[in-house]
SEMI-321008 format. One record per residue (C-alpha): residue in three letters; chain; x, y, z; residue number from 1. Coordinates in nm, 2 decimals. Example, Ala and Ser with C-alpha at 12.3 -4.5 7.8 and 13.67 -1.06 7.14 Angstrom:
! SEMI-321008
[ala A [1.23 -0.45 0.78] 1],
[ser A [1.37 -0.11 0.71] 2],
END
This chain:
! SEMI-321008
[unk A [8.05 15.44 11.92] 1],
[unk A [8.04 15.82 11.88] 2],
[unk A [8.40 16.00 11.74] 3],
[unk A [8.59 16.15 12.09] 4],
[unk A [8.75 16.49 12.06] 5],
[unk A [9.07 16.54 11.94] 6],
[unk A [9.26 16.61 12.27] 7],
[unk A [9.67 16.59 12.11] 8],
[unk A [9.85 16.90 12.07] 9],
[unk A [9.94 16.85 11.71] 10],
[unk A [9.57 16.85 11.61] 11],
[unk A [9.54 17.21 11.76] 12],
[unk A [9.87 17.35 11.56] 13],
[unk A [9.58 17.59 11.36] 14],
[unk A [9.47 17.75 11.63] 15],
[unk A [9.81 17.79 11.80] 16],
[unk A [9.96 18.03 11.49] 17],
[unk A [9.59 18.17 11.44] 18],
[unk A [9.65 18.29 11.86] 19],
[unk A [9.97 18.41 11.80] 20],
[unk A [9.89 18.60 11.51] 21],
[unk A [9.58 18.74 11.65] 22],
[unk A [9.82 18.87 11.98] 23],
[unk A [10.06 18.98 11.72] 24],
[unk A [9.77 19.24 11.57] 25],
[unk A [9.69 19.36 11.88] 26],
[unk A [10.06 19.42 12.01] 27],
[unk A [10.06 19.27 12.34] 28],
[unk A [10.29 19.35 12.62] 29],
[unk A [10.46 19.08 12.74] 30],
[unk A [10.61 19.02 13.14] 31],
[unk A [10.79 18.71 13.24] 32],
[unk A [10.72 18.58 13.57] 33],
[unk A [11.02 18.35 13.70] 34],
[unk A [11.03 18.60 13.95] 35],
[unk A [10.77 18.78 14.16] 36],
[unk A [10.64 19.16 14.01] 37],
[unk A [10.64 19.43 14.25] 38],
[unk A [10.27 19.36 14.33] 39],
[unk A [10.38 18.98 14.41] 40],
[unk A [10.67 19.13 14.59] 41],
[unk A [10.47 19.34 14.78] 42],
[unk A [10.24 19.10 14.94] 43],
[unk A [10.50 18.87 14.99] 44],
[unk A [10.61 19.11 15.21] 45],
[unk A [10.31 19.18 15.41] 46],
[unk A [10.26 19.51 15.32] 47],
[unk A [9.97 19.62 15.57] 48],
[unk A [9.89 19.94 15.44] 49],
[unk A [9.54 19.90 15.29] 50],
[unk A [9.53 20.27 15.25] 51],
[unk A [9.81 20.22 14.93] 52],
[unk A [9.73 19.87 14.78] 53],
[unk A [9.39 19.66 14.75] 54],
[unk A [9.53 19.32 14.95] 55],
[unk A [9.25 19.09 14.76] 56],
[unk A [9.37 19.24 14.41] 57],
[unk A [9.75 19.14 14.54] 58],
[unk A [9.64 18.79 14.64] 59],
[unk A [9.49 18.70 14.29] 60],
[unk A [9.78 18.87 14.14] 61],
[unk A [10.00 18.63 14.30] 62],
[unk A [9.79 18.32 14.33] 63],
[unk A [9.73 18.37 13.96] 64],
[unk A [10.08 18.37 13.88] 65],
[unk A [10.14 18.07 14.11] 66],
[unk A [9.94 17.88 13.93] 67],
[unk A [10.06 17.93 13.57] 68],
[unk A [10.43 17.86 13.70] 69],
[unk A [10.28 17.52 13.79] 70],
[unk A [10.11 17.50 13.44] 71],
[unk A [9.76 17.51 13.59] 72],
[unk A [9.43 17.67 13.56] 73],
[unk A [9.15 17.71 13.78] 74],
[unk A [8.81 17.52 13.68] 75],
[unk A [8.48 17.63 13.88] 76],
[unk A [8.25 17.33 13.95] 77],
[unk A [7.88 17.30 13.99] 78],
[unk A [7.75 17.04 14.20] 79],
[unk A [7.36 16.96 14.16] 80],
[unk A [7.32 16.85 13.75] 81],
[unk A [7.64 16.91 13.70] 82],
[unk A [7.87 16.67 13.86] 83],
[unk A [7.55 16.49 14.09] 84],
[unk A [7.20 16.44 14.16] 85],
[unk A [6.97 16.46 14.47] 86],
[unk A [6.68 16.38 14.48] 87],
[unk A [6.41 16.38 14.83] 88],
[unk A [6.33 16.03 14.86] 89],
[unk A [5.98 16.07 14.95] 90],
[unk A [5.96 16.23 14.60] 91],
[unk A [6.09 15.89 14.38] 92],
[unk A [5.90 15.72 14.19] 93],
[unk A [5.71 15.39 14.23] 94],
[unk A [5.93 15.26 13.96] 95],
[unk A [6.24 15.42 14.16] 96],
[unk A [6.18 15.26 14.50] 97],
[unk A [6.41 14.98 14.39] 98],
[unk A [6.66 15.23 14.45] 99],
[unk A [6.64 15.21 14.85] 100],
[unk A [6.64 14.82 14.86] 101],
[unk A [7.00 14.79 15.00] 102],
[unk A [7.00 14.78 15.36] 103],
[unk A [7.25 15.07 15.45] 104],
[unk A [7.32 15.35 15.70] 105],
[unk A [7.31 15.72 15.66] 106],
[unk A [7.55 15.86 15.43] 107],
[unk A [7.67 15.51 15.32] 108],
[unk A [7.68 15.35 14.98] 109],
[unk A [7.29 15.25 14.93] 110],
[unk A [7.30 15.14 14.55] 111],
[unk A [7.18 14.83 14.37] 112],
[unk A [7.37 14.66 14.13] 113],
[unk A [7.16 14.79 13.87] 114],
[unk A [7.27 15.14 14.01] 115],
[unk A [7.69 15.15 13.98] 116],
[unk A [7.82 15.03 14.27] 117],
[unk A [7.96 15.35 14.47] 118],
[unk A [7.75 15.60 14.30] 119],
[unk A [7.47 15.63 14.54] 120],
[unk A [7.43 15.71 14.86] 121],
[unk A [7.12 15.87 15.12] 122],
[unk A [7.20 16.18 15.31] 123],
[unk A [7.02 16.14 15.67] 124],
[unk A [6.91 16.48 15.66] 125],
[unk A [6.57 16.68 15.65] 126],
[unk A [6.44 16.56 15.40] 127],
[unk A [6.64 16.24 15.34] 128],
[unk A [6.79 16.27 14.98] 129],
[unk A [6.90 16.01 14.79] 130],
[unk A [7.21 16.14 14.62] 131],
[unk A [7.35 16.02 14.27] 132],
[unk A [7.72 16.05 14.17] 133],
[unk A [7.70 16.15 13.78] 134],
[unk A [7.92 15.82 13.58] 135],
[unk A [8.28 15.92 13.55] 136],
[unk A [8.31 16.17 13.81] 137],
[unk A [8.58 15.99 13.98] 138],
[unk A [8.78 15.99 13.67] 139],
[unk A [8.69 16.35 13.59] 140],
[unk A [8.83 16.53 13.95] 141],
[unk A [9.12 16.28 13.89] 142],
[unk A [9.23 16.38 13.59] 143],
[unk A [9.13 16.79 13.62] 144],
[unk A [9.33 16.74 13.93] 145],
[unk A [9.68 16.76 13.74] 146],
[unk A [9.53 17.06 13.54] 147],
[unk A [9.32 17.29 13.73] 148],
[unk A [9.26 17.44 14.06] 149],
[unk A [8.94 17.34 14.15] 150],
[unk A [8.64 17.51 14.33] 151],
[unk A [8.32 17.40 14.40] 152],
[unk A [8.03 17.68 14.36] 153],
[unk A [7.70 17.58 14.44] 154],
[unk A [7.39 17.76 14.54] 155],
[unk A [7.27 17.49 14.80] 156],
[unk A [7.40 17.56 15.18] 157],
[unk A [7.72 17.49 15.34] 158],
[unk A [7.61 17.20 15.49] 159],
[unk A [7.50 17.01 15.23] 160],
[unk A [7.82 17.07 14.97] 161],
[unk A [8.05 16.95 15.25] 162],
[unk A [7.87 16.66 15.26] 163],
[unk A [7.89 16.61 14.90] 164],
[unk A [8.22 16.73 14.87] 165],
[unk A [8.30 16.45 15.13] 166],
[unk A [8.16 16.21 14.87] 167],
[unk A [8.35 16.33 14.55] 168],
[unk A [8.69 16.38 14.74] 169],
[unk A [8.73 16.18 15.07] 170],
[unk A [9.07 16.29 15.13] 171],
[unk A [9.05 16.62 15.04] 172],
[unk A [9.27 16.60 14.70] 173],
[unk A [9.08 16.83 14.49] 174],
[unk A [8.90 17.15 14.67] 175],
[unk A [8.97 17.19 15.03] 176],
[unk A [8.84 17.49 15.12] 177],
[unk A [8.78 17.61 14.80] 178],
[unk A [8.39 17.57 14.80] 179],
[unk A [8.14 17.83 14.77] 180],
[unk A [7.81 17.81 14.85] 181],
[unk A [7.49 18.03 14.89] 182],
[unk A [7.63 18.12 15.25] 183],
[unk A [7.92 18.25 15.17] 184],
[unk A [7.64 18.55 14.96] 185],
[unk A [7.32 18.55 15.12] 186],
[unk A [7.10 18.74 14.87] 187],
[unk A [7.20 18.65 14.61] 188],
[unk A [7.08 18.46 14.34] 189],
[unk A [7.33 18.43 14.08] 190],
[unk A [7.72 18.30 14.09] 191],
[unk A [8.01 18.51 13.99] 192],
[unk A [8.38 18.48 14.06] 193],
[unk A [8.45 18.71 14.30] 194],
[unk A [8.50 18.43 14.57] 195],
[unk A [8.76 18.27 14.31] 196],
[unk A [9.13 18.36 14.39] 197],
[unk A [9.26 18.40 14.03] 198],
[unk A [9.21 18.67 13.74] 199],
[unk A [8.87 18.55 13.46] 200],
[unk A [9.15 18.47 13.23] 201],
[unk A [9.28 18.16 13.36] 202],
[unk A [8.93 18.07 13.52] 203],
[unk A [8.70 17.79 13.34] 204],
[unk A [8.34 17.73 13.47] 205],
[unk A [8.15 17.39 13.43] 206],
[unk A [7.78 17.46 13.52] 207],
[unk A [7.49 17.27 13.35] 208],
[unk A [7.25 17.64 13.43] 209],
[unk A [7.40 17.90 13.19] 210],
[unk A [7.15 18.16 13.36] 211],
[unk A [7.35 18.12 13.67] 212],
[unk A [7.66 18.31 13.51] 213],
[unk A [7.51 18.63 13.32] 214],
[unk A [7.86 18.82 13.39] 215],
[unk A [8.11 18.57 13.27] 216],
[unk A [7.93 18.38 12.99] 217],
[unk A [8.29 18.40 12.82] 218],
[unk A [8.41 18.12 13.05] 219],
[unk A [8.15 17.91 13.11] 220],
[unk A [8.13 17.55 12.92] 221],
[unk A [7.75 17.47 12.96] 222],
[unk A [7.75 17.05 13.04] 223],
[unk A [7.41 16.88 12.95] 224],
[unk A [7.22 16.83 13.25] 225],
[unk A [7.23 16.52 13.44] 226],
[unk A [6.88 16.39 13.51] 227],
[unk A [6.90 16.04 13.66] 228],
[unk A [6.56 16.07 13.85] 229],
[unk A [6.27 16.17 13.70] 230],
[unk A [6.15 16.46 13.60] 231],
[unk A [5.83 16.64 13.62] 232],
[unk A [5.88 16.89 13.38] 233],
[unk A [5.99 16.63 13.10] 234],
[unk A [5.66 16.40 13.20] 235],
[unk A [5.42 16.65 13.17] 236],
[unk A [5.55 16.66 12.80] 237],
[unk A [5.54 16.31 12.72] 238],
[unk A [5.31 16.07 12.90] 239],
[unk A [5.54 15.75 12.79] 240],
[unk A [5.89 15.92 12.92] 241],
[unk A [6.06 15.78 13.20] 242],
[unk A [6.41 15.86 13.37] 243],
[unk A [6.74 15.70 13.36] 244],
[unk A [6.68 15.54 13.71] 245],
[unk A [6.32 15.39 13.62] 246],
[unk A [6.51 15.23 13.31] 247],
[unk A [6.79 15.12 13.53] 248],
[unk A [7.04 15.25 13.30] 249],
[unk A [7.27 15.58 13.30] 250],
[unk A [7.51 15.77 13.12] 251],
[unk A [7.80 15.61 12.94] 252],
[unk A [8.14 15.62 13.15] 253],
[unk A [8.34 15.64 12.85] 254],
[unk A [8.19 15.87 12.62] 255],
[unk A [7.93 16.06 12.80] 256],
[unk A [7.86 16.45 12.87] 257],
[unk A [8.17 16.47 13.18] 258],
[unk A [8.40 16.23 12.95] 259],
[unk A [8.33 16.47 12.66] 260],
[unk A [8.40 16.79 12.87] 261],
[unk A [8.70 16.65 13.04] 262],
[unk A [8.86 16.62 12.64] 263],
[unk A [8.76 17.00 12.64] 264],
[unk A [8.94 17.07 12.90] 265],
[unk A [9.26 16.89 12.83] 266],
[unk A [9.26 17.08 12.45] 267],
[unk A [9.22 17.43 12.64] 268],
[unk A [9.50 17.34 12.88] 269],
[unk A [9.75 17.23 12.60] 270],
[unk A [9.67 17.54 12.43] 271],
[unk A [9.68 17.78 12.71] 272],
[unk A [10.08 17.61 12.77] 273],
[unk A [10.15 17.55 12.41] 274],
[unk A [10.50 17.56 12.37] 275],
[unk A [10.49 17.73 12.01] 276],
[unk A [10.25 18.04 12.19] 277],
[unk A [10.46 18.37 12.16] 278],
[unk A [10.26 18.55 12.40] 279],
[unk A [10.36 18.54 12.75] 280],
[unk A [10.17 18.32 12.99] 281],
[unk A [10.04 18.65 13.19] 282],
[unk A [9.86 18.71 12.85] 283],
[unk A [9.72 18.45 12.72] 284],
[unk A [9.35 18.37 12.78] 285],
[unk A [9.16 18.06 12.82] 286],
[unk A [8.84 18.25 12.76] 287],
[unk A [9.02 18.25 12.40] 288],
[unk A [9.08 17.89 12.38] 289],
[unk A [8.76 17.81 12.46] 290],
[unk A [8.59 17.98 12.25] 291],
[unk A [8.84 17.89 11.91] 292],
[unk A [8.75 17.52 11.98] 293],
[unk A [8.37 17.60 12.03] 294],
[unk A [8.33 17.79 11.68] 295],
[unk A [8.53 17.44 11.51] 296],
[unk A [8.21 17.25 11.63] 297],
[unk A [7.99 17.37 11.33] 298],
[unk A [8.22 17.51 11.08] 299],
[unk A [8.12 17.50 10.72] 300],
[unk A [7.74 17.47 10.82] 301],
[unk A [7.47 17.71 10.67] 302],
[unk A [7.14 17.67 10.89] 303],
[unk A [6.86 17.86 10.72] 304],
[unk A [6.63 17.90 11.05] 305],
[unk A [6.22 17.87 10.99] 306],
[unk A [5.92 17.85 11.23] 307],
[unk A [6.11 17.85 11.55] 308],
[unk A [5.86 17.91 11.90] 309],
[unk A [5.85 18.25 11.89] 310],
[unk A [5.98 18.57 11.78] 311],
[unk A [6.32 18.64 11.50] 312],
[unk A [6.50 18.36 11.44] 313],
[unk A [6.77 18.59 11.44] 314],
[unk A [6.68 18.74 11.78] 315],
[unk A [6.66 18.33 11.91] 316],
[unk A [6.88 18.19 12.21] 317],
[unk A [6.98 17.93 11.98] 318],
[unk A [7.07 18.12 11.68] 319],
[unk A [7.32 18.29 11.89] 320],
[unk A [7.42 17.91 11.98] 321],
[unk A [7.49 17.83 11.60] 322],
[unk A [7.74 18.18 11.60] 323],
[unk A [7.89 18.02 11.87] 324],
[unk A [7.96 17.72 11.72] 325],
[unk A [8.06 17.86 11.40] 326],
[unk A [7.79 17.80 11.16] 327],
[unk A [7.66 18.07 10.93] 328],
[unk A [7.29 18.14 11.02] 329],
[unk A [7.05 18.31 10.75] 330],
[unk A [6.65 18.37 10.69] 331],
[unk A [6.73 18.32 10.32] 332],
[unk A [6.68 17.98 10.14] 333],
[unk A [6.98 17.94 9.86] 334],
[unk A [7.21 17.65 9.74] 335],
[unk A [7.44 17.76 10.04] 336],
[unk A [7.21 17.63 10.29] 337],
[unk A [7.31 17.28 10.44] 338],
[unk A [7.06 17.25 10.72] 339],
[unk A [6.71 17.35 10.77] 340],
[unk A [6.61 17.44 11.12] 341],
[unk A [6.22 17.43 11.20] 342],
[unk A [6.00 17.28 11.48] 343],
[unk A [5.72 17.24 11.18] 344],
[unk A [5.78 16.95 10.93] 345],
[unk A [5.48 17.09 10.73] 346],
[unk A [5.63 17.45 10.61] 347],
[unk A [5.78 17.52 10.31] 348],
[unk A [6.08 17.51 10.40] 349],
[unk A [6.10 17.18 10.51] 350],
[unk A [6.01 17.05 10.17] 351],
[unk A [6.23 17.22 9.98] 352],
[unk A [6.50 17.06 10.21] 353],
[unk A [6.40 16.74 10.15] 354],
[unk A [6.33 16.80 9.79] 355],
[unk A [6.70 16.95 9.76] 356],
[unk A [6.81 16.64 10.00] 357],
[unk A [6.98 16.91 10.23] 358],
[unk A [6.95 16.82 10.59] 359],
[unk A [6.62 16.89 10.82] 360],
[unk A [6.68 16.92 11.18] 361],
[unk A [6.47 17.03 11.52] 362],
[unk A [6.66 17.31 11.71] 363],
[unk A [6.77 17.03 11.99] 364],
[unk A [7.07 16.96 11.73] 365],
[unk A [7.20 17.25 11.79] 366],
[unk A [7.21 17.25 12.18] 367],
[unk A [7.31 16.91 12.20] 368],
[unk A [7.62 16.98 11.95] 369],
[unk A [7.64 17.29 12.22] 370],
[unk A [7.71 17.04 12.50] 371],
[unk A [7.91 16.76 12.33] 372],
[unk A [8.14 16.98 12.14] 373],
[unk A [8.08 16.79 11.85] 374],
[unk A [7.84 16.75 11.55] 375],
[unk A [7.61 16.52 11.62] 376],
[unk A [7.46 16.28 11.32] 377],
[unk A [7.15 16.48 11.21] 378],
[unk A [6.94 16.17 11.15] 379],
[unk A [6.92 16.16 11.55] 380],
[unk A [6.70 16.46 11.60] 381],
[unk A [6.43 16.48 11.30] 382],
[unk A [6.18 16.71 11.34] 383],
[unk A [5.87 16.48 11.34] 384],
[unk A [5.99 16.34 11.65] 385],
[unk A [5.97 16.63 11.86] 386],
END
């Protein structure tokens, strides 16, 4: 069984003097906020006058401050990949149809045993969908519950995220109205957090589609995609794949991508309300948190980078991905170099790594360590293999 993430306080004392240090340097005001500030006081008091204050910038104010008194945060959801997975069910596969062997109603729990009971249901609607709760999404809301405020942001219609909203949270624990959906900005075809009532530096975003957030890649945690039907784009690259569903397995409860994330979340949240923080809460930044845990991932790594698809390694999406993760990335070969990045087993490059015993990986080590949070045994992802 793979290592979990540390998720105790104690194992995050380094990064609470390295915060406090780094708001130290950069002199920090601090405010207190047992009682409201004038802005709080202000809307409190129904101040009507739009000419004098903006009344959206004195809700967030407020709600923000709300929030931290109750030691909570706000995390943005996807749905579709992220925390579920629809699929039309005229478009499942002969293998799949197995699926849709329960006699059920509409909107009822249509799984097979093989399935996970209460993780699948059809959606009467045009055209049916079969729809598949991602394993220990239950578990995840439950738990987020006592830390966040959640929101659900999805670029399907209103409609259809009530209805799944319905599934993930029958009585209306978690989000109430706090979902967002393509409706709510027609036109547009990317998600930002104006809709969210809080300031970006108590907001976390949980989205499987980086793309989706080009102004606030700061706060985003990018899951691994949940793909329990299959897939067209991965079987057009490999005649013998087949999905999760057609091998009638799925994603571990216990240590899978939501289980993983969830341990992400909780070390964020302990250091955002770490009692030993000197900076006031109105100053501190999960943005920060987020990404002090995310350089840990790959520290003390050296990736020389060769023969990647196209273009600079340097210039690559997954170069910046190795940053990120704290590994030192270079073009030079030296005795420094622990890892060999390359899609081509037959460079140079990749000899001399395996004549210097150093370790040889395909690029996909690095995205998957991306989503897990963790480094993942090399041996899993040689480059012959892909």
């Amino acid at each position: 069984m793979k290592r979990r993430l540390r998720s105790s306080s104690k194992a995050d004392e380094g990064l609470v003097v390295y915060i406090n240090d780094t708001f130290c340097e950069e002199n920090v005001k601090r405010r207190k906020l047992e009682h409201p500030s004038p802005i709080e006081q202000a809307f409190l008091d129904d101040d009507d006058d739009d000419d004098v204050v903006d009344q959206v910038a004195l809700m967030r104010d407020w709600k923000t401050n709300d929030l931290l008194r109750k030691k909570k945060l706000i995390l943005v959801l996807d749905l579709d990949q992220t925390l579920i997975e629809a699929r039309a069910i005229k478009k499942l596969t002969s293998e799949e149809n197995y699926l849709l062997e329960s006699e059920a109603d509409g909107d009822q729990d249509c799984t097979s045993s093989s399935g996970g009971k209460g993780s699948l249901f059809k959606f009467e609607v045009e055209p049916p969908l079969l729809v598949k709760l991602r394993p220990f999404v239950k578990k995840f809301l439950k738990e987020a519950n006592d830390m966040f405020e959640m929101y659900i942001y999805t670029r399907a219609c209103r409609v259809y995220a009530l209805k799944v909203a319905r599934l993930l949270d029958p009585d209306g624990d978690y989000f109430l109205s706090r979902i967002i959906t393509r409706d709510e900005r027609p036109g547009c075809d990317k998600k930002c957090l104006d809709e969210v009532l809080g300031h970006e530096n108590v907001v976390l975003i949980v989205d499987d589609n980086r793309n989706m957030w080009p102004k606030h890649q700061a706060n985003l945690i990018n899951i691994q995609k949940y793909e329990y039907f299959a897939s067209s784009f991965w079987r057009a690259r490999d005649d013998r794949y087949k999905s999760l569903a057609e091998k009638k397995i799925d994603e571990s409860e216990t240590n899978g991508p939501l289980a993983r994330i969830l341990d992400v979340l909780r070390r964020i949240h302990e250091l955002f309300f770490h009692p030993k923080l000197e900076v006031d809460l109105a100053h501190r930044d999960a943005r920060f948190a987020l990404k002090l845990i995310r350089l840990q991932v790959l520290g003390g790594c050296v990736l020389f980078f060769s023969e990647l698809i196209s273009g600079p390694p340097e210039e690559s999406h997954i170069w910046g991905m190795a940053e990120e993760l704290g590994a030192m990335c270079t073009v030079e070969l030296g005795p420094a170099v622990t890892h060999v990045v390359t899609v081509n087993i037959e460079t140079e490059e990749a000899q001399w790594a395996e004549q210097k015993k150093k370790f040889l990986v395909h690029p996909t080590w690095i995205q998957a360590a991306y989503h897990s949070f963790q480094r993942e045994p090399e041996g899993n992802f040689p480059v012959d293999t892909f």
